[in-house]
N, C-alpha and C positions, 0 to 999 in steps of 0.2 A: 263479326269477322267472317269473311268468305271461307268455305272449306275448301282446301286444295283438292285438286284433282288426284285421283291416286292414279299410280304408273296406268300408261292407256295399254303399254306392249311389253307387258313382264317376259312375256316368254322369249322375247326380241334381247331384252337386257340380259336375261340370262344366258342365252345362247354366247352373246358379244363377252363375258365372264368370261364362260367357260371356253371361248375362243380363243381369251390374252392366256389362260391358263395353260391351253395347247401349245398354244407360239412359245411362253417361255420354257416346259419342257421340252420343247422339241430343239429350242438355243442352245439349251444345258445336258444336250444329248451327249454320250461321248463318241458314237461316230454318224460319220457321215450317209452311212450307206448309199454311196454308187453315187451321191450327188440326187440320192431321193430323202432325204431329210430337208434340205434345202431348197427342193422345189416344197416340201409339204408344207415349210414353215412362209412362203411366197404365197401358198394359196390359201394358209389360214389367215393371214395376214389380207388378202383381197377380200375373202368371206367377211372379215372384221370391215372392212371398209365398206360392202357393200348393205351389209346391216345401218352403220350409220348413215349412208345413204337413205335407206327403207325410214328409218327414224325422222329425215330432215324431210323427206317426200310426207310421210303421215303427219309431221304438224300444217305443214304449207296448207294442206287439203285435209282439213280435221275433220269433214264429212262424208270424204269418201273411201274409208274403211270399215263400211257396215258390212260386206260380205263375208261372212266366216270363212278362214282363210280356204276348207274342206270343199266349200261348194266352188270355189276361185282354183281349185287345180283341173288341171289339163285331163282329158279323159286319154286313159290309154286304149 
């Protein structure tokens, strides 16, 4: 029997956790503050999306995430 692949983007799955975990505390907040809980809970909610984008982009193209994410960022 073939060995499965283990997770290729643990740190991806984690992050996307610990993102629903954000969104739902911040649902079961008891206020609003100013109408900034509600945008924070809109962009944890986009961050969550655009991770499972990252996820559907890296199977399509299983071979081109060999660059360590470190050398792949922008120089300031």
């Amino acid at each position: 029997m073939p060995k499965r692949d283990p997770e290729r983007h643990p740190h991806i799955r984690a992050a996307m956790a610990d993102l629903r975990k954000a969104a739902n505390q911040l649902e079961h907040a008891d206020h609003d503050f100013g109408g900034h809980r509600a945008k924070a809970v809109a962009l944890v909610k986009q961050a969550e999306d655009e991770l499972r984008e990252a996820i559907a982009w890296a199977k399509a193209h299983p071979d081109s995430d060999k660059t360590p994410a470190a050398a792949a960022q922008p120089k300031k």
